[in-house]
LUMNUTOR-940627 format. One record per residue: residue number from 1; chain; x, y, z of N, C-alpha, C, O in turn. Coordinates in nm, 3 decimals, always signed. Last residue first. Layout:
BEGIN
+-----+-------+---------+---------+---------+---------+---------+---------+---------+---------+---------+---------+---------+---------+
|   n | chain |     n.X |     n.Y |     n.Z |    ca.X |    ca.Y |    ca.Z |     c.X |     c.Y |     c.Z |     o.X |     o.Y |     o.Z |
+-----+-------+---------+---------+---------+---------+---------+---------+---------+---------+---------+---------+---------+---------+
| NUM |     A |       X |       Y |       Z |       X |       Y |       Z |       X |       Y |       Z |       X |       Y |       Z |
...
+-----+-------+---------+---------+---------+---------+---------+---------+---------+---------+---------+---------+---------+---------+
//
This chain:
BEGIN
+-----+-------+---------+---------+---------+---------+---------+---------+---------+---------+---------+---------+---------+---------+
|   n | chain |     n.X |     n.Y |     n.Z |    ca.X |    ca.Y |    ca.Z |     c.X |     c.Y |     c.Z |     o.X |     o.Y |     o.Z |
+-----+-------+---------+---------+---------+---------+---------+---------+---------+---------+---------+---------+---------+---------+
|  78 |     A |  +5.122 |  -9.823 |  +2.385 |  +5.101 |  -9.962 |  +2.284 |  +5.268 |  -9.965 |  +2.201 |  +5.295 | -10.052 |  +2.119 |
|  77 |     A |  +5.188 |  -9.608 |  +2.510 |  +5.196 |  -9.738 |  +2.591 |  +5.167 |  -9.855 |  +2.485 |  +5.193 |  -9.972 |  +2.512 |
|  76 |     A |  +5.026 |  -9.406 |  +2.324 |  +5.165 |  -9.382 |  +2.337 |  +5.246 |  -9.579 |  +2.414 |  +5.338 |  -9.643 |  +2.362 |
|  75 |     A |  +4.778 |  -9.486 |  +2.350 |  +4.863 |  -9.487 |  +2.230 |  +5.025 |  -9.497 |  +2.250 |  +5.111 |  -9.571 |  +2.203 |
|  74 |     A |  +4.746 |  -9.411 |  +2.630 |  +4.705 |  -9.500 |  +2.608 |  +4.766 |  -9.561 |  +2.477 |  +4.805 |  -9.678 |  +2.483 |
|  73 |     A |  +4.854 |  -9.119 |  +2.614 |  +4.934 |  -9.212 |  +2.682 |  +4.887 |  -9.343 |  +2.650 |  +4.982 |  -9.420 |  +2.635 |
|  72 |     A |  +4.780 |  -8.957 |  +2.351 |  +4.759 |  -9.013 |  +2.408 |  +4.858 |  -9.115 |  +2.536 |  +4.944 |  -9.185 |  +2.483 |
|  71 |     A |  +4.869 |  -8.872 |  +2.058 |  +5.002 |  -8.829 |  +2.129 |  +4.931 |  -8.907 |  +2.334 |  +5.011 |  -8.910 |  +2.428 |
|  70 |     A |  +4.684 |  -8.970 |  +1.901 |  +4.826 |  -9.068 |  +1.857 |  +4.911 |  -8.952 |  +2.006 |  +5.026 |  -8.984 |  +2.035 |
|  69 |     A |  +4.504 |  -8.856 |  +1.944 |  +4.473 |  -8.967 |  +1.980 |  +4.601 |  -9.012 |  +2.017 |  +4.634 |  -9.071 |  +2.120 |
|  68 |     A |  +4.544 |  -8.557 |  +1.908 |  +4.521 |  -8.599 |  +2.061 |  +4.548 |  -8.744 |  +2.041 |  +4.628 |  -8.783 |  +2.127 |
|  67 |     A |  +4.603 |  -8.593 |  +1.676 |  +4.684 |  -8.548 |  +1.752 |  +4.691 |  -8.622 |  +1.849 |  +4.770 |  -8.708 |  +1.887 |
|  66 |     A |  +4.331 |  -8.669 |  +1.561 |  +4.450 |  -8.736 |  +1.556 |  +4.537 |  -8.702 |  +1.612 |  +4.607 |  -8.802 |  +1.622 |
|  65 |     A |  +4.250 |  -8.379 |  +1.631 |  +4.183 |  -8.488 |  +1.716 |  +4.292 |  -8.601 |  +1.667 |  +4.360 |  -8.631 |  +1.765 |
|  64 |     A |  +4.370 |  -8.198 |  +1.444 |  +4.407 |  -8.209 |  +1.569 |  +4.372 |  -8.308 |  +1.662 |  +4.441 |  -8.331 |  +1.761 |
|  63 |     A |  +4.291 |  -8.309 |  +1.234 |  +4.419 |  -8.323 |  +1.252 |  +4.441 |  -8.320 |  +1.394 |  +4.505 |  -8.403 |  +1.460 |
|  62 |     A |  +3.979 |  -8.227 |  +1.215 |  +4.060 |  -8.380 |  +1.190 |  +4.198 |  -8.379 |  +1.271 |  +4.208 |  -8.450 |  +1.371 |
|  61 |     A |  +3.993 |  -7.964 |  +1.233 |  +3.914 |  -8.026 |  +1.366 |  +4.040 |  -8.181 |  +1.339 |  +4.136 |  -8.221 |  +1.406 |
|  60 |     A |  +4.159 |  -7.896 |  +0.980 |  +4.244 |  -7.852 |  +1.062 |  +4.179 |  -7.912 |  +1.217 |  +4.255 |  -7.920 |  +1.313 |
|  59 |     A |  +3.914 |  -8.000 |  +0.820 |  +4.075 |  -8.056 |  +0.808 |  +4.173 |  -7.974 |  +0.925 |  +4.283 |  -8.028 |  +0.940 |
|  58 |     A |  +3.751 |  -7.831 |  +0.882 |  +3.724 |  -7.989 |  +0.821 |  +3.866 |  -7.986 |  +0.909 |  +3.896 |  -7.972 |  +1.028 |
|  57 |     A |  +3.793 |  -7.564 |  +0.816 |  +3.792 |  -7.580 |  +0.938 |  +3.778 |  -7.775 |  +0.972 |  +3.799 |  -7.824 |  +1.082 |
|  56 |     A |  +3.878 |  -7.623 |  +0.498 |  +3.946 |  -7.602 |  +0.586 |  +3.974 |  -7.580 |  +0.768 |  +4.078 |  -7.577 |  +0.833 |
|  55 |     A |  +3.587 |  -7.656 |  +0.446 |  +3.698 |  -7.792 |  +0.432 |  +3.807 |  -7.738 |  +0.537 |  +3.826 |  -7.796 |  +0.644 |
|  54 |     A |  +3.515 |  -7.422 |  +0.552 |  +3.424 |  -7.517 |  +0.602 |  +3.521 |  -7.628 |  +0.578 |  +3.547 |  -7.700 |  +0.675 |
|  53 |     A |  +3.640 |  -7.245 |  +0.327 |  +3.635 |  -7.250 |  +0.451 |  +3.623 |  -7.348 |  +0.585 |  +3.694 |  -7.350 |  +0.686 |
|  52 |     A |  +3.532 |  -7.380 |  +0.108 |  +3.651 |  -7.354 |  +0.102 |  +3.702 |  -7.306 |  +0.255 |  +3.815 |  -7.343 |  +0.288 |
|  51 |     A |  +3.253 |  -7.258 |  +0.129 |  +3.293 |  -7.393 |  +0.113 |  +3.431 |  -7.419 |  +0.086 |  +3.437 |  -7.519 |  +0.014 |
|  50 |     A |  +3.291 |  -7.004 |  +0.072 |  +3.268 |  -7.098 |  +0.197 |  +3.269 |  -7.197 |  +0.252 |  +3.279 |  -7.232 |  +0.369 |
|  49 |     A |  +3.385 |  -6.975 |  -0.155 |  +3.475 |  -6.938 |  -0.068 |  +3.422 |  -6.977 |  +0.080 |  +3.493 |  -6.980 |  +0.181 |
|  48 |     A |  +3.178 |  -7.083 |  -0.313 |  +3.287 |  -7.125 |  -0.318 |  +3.418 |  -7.092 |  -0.190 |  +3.510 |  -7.165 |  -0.152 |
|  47 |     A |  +2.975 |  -6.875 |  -0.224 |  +2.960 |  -7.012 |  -0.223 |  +3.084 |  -7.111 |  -0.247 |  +3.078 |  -7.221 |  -0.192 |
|  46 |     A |  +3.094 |  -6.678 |  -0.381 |  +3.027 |  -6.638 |  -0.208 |  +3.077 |  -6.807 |  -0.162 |  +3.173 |  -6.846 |  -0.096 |
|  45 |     A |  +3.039 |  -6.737 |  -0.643 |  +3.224 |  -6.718 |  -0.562 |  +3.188 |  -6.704 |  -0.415 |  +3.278 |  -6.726 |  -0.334 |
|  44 |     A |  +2.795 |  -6.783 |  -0.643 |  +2.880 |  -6.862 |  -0.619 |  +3.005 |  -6.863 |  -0.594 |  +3.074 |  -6.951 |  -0.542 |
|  43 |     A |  +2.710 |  -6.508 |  -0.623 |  +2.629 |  -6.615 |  -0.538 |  +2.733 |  -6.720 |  -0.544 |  +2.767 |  -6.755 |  -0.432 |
|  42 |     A |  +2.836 |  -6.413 |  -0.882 |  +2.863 |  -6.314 |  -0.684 |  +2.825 |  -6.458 |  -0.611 |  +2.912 |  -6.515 |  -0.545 |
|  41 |     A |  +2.709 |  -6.516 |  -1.032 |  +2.831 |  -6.497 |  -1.033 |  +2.891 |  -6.474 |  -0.880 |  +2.974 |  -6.524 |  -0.804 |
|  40 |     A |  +2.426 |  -6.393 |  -0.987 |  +2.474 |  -6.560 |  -1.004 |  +2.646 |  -6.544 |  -0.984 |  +2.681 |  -6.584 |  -0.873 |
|  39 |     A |  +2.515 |  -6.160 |  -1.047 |  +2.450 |  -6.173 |  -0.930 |  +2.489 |  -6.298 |  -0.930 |  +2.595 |  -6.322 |  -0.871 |
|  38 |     A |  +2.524 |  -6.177 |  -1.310 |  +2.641 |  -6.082 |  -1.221 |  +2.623 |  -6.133 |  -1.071 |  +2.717 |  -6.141 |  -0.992 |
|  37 |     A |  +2.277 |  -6.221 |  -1.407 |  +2.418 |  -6.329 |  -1.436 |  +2.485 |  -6.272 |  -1.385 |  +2.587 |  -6.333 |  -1.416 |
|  36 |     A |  +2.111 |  -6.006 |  -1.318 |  +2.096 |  -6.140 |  -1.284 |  +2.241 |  -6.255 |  -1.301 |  +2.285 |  -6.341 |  -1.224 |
|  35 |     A |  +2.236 |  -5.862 |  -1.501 |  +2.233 |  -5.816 |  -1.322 |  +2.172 |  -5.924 |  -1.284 |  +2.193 |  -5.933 |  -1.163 |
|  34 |     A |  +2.091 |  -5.897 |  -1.731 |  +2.297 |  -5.903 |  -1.686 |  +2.291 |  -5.920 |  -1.562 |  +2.357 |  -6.013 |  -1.515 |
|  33 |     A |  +1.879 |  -5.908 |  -1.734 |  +1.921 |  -6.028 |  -1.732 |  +2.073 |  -6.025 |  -1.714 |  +2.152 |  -6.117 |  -1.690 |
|  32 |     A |  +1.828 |  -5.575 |  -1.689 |  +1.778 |  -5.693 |  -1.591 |  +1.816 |  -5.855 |  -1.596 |  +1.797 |  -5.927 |  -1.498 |
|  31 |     A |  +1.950 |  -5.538 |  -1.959 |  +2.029 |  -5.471 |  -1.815 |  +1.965 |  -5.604 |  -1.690 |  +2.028 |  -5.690 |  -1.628 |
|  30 |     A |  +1.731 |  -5.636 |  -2.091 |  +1.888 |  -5.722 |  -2.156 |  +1.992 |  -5.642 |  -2.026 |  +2.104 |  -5.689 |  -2.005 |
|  29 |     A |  +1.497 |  -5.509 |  -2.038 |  +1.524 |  -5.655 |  -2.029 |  +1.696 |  -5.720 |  -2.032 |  +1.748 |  -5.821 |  -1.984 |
|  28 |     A |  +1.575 |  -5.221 |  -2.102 |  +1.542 |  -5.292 |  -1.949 |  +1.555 |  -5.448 |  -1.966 |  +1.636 |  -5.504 |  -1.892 |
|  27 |     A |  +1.595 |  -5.285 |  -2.385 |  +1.736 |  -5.253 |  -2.329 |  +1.724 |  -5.307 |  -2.195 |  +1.798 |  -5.394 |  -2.149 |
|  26 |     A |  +1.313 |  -5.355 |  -2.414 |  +1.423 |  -5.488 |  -2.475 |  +1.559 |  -5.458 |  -2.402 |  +1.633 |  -5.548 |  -2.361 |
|  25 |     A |  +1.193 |  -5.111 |  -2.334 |  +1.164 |  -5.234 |  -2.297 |  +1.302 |  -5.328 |  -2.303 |  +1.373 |  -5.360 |  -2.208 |
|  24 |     A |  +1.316 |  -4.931 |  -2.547 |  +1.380 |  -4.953 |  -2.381 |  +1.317 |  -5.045 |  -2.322 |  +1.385 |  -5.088 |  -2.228 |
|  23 |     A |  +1.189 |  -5.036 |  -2.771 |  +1.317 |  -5.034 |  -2.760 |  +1.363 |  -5.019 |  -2.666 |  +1.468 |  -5.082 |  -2.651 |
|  22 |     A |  +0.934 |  -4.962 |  -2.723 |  +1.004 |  -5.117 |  -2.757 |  +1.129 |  -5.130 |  -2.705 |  +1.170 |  -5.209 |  -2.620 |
|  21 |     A |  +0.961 |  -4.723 |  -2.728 |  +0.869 |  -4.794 |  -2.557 |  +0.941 |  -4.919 |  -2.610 |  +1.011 |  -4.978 |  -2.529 |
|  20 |     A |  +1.059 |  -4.618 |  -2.939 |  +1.098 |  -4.613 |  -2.859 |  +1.067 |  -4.674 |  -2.742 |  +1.151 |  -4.675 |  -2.652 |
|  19 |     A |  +0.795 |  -4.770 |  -3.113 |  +0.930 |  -4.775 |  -3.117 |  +1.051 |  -4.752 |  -3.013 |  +1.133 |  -4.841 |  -2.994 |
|  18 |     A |  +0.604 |  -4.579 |  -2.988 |  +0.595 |  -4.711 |  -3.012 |  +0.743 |  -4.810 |  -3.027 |  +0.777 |  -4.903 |  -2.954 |
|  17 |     A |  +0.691 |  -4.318 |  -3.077 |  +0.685 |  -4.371 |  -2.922 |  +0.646 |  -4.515 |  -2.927 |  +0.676 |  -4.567 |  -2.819 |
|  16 |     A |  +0.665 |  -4.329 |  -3.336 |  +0.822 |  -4.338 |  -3.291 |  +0.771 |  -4.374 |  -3.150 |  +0.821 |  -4.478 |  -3.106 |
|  15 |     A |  +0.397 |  -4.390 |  -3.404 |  +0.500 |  -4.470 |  -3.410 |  +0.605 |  -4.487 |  -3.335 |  +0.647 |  -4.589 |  -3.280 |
|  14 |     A |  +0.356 |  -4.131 |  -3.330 |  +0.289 |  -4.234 |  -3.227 |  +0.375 |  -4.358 |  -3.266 |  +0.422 |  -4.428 |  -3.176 |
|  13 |     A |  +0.449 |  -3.945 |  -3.508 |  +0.471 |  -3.958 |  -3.356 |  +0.437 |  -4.089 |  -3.286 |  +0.500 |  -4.135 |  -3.191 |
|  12 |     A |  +0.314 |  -4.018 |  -3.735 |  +0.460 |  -4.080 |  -3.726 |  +0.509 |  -4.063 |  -3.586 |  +0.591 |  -4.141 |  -3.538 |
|  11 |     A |  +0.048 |  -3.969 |  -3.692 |  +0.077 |  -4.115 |  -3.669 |  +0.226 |  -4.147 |  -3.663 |  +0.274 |  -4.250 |  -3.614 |
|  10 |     A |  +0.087 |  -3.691 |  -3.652 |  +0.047 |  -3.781 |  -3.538 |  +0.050 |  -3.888 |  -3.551 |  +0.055 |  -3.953 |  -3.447 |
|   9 |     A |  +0.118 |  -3.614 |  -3.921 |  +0.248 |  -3.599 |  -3.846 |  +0.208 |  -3.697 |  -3.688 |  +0.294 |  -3.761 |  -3.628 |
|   8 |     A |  -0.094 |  -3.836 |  -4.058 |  -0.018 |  -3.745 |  -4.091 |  +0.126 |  -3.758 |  -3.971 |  +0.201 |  -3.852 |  -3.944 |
|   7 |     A |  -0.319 |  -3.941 |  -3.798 |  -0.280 |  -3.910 |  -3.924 |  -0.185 |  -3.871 |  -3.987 |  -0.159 |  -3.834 |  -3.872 |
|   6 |     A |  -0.522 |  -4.155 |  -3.574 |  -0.408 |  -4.106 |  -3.597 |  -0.374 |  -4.058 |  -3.776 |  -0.403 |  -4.135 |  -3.867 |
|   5 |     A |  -0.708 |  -4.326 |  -3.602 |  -0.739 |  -4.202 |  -3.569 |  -0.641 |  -4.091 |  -3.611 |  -0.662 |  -3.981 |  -3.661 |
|   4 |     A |  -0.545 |  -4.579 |  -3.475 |  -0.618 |  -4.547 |  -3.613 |  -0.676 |  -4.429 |  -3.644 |  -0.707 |  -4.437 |  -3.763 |
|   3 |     A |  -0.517 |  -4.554 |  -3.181 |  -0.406 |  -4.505 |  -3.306 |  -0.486 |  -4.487 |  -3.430 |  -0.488 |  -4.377 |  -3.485 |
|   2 |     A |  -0.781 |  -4.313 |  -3.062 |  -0.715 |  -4.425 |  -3.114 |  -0.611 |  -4.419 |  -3.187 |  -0.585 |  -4.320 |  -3.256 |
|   1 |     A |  -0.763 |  -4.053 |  -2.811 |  -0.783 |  -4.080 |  -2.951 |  -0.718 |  -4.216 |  -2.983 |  -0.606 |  -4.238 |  -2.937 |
+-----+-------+---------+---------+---------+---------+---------+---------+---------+---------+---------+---------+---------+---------+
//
């Protein structure tokens, strides 16, 4: 049956399910855009802590190869 069809106690039903389908639409939307910014969130502390890693394997290759250079006999004889 069409809504227009609709009368009396059947059109205020059909409303409210109209209403209600809206209304968890907009809730699904506003849960699906949190869990997106939660997610973003996750993605870059991920991203931060690897990159936080990566300097630190940086800097600990560096040091030691200066090691080698400066503890060298060739260095060492200058």
């Amino acid at each position: 049956m069409p809504a227009s069809d609709y009368a009396g106690l059947w059109k205020l039903l059909y409303d409210w399910q109209t209403i209600i389908a809206g209304a968890a639409a907009i809730l699904g939307g506003g849960i699906a855009y949190r869990a997106g910014v939660i997610q973003a969130e996750a993605t870059r502390q991920a991203a931060e802590k690897q990159t936080s890693a990566i300097k630190s394997a940086l800097q600990a290759e560096s040091i030691m190869k200066l090691m080698d250079k400066f503890d060298s006999e060739h260095f060492l004889e200058k």
